[in-house]
C-alpha positions as CSV (number, residue, x, y, z in Angstrom):
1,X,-5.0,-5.3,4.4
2,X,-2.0,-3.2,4.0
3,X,-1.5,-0.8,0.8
4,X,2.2,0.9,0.6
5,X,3.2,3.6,-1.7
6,X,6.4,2.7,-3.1
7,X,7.2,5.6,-5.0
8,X,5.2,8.5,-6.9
9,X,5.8,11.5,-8.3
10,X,9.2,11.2,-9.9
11,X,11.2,14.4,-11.4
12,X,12.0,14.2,-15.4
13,X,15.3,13.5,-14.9
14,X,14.5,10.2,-12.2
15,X,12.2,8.8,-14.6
16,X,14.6,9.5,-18.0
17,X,17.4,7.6,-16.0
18,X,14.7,4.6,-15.2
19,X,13.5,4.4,-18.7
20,X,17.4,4.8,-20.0
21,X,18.5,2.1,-17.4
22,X,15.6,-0.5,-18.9
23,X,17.3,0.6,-22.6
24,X,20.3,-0.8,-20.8
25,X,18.9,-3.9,-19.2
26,X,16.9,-4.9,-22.3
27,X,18.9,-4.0,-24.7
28,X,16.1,-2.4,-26.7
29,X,13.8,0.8,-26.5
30,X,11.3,-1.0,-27.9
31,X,11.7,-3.6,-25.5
32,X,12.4,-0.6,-22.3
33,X,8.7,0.5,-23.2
34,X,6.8,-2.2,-22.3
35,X,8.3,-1.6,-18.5
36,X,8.7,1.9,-18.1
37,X,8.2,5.1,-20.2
38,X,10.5,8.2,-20.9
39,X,10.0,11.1,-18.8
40,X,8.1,13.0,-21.4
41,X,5.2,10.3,-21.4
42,X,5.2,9.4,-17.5
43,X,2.1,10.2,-15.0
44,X,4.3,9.7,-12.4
45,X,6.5,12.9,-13.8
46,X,2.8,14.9,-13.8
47,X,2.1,13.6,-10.4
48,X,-0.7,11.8,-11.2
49,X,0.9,7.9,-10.8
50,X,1.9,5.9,-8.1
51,X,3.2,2.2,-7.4
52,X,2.1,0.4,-4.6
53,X,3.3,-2.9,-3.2
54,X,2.9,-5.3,-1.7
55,X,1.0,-7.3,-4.4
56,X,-2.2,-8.3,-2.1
57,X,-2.4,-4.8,-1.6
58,X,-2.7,-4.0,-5.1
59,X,-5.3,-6.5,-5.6
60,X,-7.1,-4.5,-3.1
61,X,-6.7,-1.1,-4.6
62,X,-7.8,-2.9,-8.2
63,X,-10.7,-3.4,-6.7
64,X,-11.5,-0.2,-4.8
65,X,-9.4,2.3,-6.0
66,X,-12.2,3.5,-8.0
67,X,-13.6,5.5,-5.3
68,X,-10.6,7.5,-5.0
69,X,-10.1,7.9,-8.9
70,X,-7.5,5.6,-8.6
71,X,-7.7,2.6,-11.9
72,X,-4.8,-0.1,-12.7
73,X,-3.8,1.1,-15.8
74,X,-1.0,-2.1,-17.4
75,X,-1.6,-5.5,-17.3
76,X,1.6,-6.4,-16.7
77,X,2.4,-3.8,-14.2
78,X,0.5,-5.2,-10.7
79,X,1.6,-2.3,-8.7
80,X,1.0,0.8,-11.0
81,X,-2.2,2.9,-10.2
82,X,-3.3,6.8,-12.1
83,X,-5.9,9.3,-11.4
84,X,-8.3,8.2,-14.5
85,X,-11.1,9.0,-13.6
86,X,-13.7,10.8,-11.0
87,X,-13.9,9.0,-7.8
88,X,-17.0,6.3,-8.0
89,X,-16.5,6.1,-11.4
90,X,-15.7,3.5,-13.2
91,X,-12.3,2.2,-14.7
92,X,-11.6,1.8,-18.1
93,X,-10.0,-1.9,-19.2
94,X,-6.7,-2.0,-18.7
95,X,-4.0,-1.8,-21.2
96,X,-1.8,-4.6,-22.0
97,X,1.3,-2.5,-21.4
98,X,3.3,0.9,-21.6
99,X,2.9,2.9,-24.8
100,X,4.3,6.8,-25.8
């Protein structure tokens, strides 16, 4: 099984163009934040975020990641791991998506 880090850490302004983009694409904030937050409200901005691929891999990390501290946090976001929680813990139930 193969786990890739896509991307990470991201600075403000990376993720404030992403979340402005998805404005763009959905036409919507409202609709932007069920895909991607603003820089003010991103883990990946405070380092403690990454997105994995591919999606097998994910799987795996959903279901081991806890030993690292490492939790799915969206439902609809396969490929989006934080640091939750202590390593062996447990993680919490998963959102449904994005929220400030």
């Amino acid at each position: 099984m193969s786990v890739s880090i896509r991307t990470g850490y991201r600075s403000a302004k990376r993720q404030q163009d992403l979340f402005e983009n998805e404005i763009a694409a959905t036409g919507s904030r409202k609709a932007a934040l069920k895909r991607v937050l603003p820089a003010k409200s991103s883990m990946h901005v405070r380092g403690g975020a990454i997105d994995v691929k591919p999606q097998a891999g994910a799987t795996w990390l959903e279901k081991n990641g806890s030993e690292w501290g490492l939790c799915r946090r969206y439902e609809n976001e396969w490929w989006h791991f934080e640091l939750m929680i202590d390593p062996g813990g447990t993680c919490p139930t998963m959102e449904p998506q994005p929220k400030e």
